[in-house]
N, C-alpha and C positions, 0 to 999 in steps of 0.2 A: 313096434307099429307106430307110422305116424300118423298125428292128430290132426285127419286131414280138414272137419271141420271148420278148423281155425284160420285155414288160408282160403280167401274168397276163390282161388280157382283150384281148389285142393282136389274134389270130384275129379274134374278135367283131366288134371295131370296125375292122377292116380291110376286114371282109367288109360293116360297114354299110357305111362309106365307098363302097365297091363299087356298095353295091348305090342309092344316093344320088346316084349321079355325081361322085362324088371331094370332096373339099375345096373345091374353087370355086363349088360347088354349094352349101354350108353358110352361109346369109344369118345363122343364127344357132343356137346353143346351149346349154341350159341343161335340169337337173333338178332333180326334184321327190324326195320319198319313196322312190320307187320306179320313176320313168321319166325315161328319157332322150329328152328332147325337143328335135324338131328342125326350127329352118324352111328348106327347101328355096329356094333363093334362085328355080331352074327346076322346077317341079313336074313339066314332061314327059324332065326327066333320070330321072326318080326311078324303077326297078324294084321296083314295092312287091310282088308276087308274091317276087322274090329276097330280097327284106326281110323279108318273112313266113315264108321259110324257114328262116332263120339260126339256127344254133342256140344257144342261150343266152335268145332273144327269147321271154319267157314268150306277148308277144303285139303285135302292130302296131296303133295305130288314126291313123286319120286325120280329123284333127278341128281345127277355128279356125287352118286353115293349117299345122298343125303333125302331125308324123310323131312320134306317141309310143310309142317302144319298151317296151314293159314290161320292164322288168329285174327289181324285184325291189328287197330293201335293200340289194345290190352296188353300186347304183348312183351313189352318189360314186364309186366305183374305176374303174367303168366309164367313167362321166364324163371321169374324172383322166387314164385311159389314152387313151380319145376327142380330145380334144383337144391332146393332145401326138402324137400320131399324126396327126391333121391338121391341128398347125401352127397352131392356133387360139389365141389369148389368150384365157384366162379372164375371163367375162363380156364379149365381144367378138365379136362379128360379123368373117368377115374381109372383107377388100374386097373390092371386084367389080370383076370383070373390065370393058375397056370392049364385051365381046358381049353381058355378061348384067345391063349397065345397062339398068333398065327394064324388066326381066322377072317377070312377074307369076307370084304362087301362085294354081294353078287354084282357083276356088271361093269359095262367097260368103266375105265378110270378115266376121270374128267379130262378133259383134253388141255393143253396149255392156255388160249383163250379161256376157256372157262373156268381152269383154277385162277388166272389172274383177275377173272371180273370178280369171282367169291373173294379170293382175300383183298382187291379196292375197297367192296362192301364191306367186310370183318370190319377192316382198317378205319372207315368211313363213315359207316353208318352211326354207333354210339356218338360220335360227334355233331352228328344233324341237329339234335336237340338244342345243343348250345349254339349252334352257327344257324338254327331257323330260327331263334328268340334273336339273336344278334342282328340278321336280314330284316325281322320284323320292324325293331326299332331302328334300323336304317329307313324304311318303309315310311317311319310314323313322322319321323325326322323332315325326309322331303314332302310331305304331306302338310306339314305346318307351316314349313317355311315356306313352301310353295301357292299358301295359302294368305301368308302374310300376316298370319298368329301371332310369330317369334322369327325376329329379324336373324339372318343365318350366323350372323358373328355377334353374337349374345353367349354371353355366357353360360347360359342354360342350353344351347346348342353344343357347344363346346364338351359340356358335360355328359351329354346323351349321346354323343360322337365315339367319345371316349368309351360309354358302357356297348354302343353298336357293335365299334369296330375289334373289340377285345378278342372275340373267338375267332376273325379272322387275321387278326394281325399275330397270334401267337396259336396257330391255327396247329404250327407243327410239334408242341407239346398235348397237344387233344388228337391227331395221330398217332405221337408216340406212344402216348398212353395205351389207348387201341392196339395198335402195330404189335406192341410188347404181347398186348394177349392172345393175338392172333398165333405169335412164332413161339409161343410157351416160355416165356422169361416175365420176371416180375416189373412188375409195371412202371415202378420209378426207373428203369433200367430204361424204360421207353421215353421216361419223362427226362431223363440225365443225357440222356443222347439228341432229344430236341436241344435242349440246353447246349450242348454242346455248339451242335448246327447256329443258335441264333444267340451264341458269345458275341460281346459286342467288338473285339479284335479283329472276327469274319463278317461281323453283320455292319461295321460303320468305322474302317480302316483307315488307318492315317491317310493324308491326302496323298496322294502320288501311290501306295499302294494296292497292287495288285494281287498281290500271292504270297506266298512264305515257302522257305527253303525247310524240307524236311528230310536229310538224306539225299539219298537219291532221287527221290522226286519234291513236287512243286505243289502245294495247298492252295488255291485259289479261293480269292475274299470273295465271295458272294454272300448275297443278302438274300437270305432264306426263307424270312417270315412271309407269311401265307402259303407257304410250300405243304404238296401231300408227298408228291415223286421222292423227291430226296428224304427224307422220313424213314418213307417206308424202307428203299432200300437199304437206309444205314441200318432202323431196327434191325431188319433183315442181316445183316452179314454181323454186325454184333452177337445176334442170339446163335449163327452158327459158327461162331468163335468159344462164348459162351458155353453153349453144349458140351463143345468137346473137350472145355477146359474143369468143366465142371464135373463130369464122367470122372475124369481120372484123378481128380485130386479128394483127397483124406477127405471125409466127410467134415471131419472136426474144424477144419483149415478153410471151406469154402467161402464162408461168411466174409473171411480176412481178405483172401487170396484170386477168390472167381471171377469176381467181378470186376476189380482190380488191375489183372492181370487180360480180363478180357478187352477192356477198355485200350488198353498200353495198346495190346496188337491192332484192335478194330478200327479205332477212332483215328486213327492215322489214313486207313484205308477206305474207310466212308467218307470224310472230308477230304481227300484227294481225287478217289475215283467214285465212290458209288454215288454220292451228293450231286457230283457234279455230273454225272450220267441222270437223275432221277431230275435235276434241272432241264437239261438238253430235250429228255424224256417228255416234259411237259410243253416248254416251248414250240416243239415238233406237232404232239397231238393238238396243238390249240392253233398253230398256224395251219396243219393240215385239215381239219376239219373248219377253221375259218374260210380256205381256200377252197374248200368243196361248197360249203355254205353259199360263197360269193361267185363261184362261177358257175356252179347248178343250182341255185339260189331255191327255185320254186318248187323243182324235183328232188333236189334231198329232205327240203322242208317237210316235202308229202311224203317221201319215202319214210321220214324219221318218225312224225307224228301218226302217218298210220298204221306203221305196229307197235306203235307203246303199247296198246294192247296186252297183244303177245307177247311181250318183254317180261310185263307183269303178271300171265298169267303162269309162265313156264318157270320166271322167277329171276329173269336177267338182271341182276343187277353192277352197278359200279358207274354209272351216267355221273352219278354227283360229285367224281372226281374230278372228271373232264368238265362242268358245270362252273366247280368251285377255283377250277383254275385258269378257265376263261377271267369269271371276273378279278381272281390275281393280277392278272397278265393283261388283260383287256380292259380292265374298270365293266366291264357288262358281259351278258350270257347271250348267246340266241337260242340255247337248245330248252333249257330247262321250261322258257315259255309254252313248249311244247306240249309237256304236259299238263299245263294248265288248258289247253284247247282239248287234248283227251280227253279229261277228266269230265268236260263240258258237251264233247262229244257221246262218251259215255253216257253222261245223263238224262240229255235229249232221245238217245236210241230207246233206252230203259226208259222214259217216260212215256214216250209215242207209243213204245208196245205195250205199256199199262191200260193207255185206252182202248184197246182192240178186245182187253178182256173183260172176262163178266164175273167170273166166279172171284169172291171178295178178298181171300184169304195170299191168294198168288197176285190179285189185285191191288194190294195195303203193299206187298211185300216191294213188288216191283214200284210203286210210286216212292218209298221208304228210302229203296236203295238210292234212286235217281236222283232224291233232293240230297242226299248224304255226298252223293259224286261232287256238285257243288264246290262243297267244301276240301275237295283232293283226297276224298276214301273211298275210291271205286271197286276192292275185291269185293264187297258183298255183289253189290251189282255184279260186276263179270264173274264169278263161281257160280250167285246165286239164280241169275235170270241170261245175262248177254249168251257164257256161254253155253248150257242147256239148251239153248232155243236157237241158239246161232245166230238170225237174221238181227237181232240187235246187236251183237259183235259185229259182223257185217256193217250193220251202217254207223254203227260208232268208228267202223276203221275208215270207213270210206270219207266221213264228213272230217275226221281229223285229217286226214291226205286234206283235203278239201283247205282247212284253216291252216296247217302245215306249210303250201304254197302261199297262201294269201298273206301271212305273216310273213315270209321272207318277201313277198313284192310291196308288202307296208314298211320294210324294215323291225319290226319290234323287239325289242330288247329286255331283259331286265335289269336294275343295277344290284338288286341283293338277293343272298340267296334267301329264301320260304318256301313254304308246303304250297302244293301248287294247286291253292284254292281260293275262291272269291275273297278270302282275306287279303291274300299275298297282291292287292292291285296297287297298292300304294309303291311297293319298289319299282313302280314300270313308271313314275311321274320323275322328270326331268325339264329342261324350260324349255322343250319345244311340242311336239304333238303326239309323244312316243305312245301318252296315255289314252288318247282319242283315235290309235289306230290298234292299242289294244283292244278296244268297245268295240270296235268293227270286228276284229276277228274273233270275240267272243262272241256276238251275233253270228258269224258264219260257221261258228265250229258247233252254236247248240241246233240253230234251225236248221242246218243243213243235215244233220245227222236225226235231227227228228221229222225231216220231211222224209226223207229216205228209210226210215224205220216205220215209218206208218202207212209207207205205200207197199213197202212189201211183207210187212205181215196182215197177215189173212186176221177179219172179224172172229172173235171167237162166238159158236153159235150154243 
């Protein structure tokens, strides 16, 4: 029995486990931002009513096979505790039983769209931590110098530059890392194949240098770093190279021979075709969506920003790749500001309908949430109050449409990635008025969604 005691969210995930059908029941595990996601190996073990009661569980949803607990930003601890409570390896599935070989999760199987946005997120999310401390001090950097603190070629800038840009200049070993635990291979496998990608042979080739002759086909030099696309796809055809080399050879031999031997055949054909496909790949989504951006400028703005919402409630993730690769390939973002105007939109809805009520306890909760959206943690708010009552979802979608437009006819941009909360304002300063049309659109993304949240919910009497 474990000593659940001892781990601060021990209760929680004991009570998931419970409520789940135990540990043998757990096909697999893994979190995102803010949810603890789980595939049920038997879907009819699974008590999602006892799941949904639990307390801690901002909120349950069931969706692409997967049981996602909302937790909240706890959720690496929750995580951490969760699987050493049932016995699980990190980034690992446990084994099956011989009963519950061949047992199906009820419901259709996630569609291609939506297993590519899970595994971006798998791939992507663990990374956020190191590349939103990295965007922060990008942030704090033009903040100073912009201010005229620390002259920009000082020394001491130089050296803060250096600690900024580190998770995005070697962006694609913090993928691979990822990447590796997503496709079930160990993790230096993920980090040995970044490596590969950003050799300095392919990453900063003799002059005149184009490509290299391998056989029958042609290696092309490109320069990789800050790459997610090309990553993931090499992880990707590695671990099913990998697999199958690993399957059939002698257990005793693996160590020697697997990985070895996987590498010889993969790494020829990631650096030829999957690399340079997962490049192309990126270039494509970031001019097309530039292109949509720039010539329905006001209309995609408001179409994108007002369902972030919905993104986050149903649980869509994988924006931060397309985000992270704008500013690769752009030096800046336009989308990801977007969620800073939800977030702000959000707040405004949930505080306007704080004041219509009287009773204290749904009155604390709902002001609580509001100021917490502020700072880019809006599931209490939308599980807790937006969507229950609707009308502040409602106008939190409506008023982000609202700053969604108005930010693409200000142009506003950001240069680094962060958590898209009243912190993150420092990455939007550059030397023209990028930051004074950001304050306009935070003014129209919180009053307009708090005037429209107070005029249509009703006093409570």
């Amino acid at each position: 029995m474990v000593d659940t005691p001892k781990y601060e969210y021990g209760t929680m995930c004991h009570e998931i486990l419970d409520a789940i059908g135990g540990s043998a029941n757990v096909k697999n595990v893994f979190h995102c931002v803010t949810r603890l996601r789980i595939v049920p190996a038997n879907r009819d073990l699974v008590d999602l009513k006892k799941l949904q009661s639990i307390k801690g569980l901002l909120k349950v949803i069931e969706a692409s096979g997967q049981l996602q607990c909302v937790v909240g930003t706890d959720v690496p601890a929750v995580y951490s505790n969760f699987i050493e409570i049932a016995n699980i390896k990190e980034g690992r599935a446990v084994e099956e039983t011989d009963s519950e070989k061949g047992a199906k999760v009820k419901g259709k199987k996630p569609n291609i769209l939506i297993q590519g946005l899970n595994t971006l997120s798998a791939c992507v999310t663990p990374g956020l931590y190191a590349i939103v401390a990295g965007g922060m001090i990008k942030g704090i950097i033009s903040l100073i110098t912009a201010l005229g603190w620390i002259s920009s070629k000082s020394d001491i800038i130089t050296v803060l530059n250096a600690i900024g840009d580190a998770p995005f200049y070697f962006m694609p070993f913090i993928i691979g890392y990822a990447a590796a635990k997503r496709f079930r291979v160990n993790e230096i496998f993920g980090v040995m194949t970044a490596g590969i990608l950003m050799y300095s042979t392919f990453l900063s080739p003799d002059k005149g240098v184009t490509g290299y002759n391998f056989g029958l086909f042609n290696i092309p030099a490109y320069n990789y770093k800050g790459s997610i696309f090309p990553v993931i796809l090499s992880v990707w055809i590695f671990s099913v190279v990998f697999h199958f080399i690993d399957k059939h050879m002698p257990k005793n031999l693996r160590i020697v021979f697997s990985g070895a031997l996987a590498f010889l055949i993969s790494a020829p054909l990631f650096l030829g075709f999957a690399a340079p496909l997962g490049n192309y790949i990126a270039i494509g989504m970031t001019s097309g969506f530039a292109w949509l951006f720039t010539h329905a400028g006001p209309f995609a703005g408001a179409l994108f920003c007002g369902i972030i919402p919905l993104t986050i409630i149903f649980g869509i993730k994988g924006w931060s790749a397309v985000e992270l690769q704008n500013i690769s390939i752009l030096g800046h973002d336009y989308m990801l500001p977007n969620f800073f105007y939800s977030n702000l939109a959000v707040s405004g809805a949930v505080l306007a309908y704080a004041l219509k009520l009287k009773r204290s306890e749904r009155k604390s909760a709902a002001i609580s949430t509001g100021l917490v959206c502020i700072l880019g943690i809006t599931e209490p708010a939308l599980y807790g109050i937006a969507l229950p009552e609707k009308k502040p979802l409602y106008a939190s979608m409506i008023g982000g449409a609202i700053a969604g437009a108005a930010a693409m006819l200000l142009g506003v941009v950001t240069y680094s990635f962060s958590m898209p909360g009243i912190t993150s304002i420092a990455t939007y300063i550059d030397s023209g008025n990028n930051i004074l049309m950001l304050a306009v659109v935070m003014v129209i993304a919180w009053v307009s969604s708090f005037g429209i949240s107070y005029v249509i919910t009703k006093k409570e009497k």
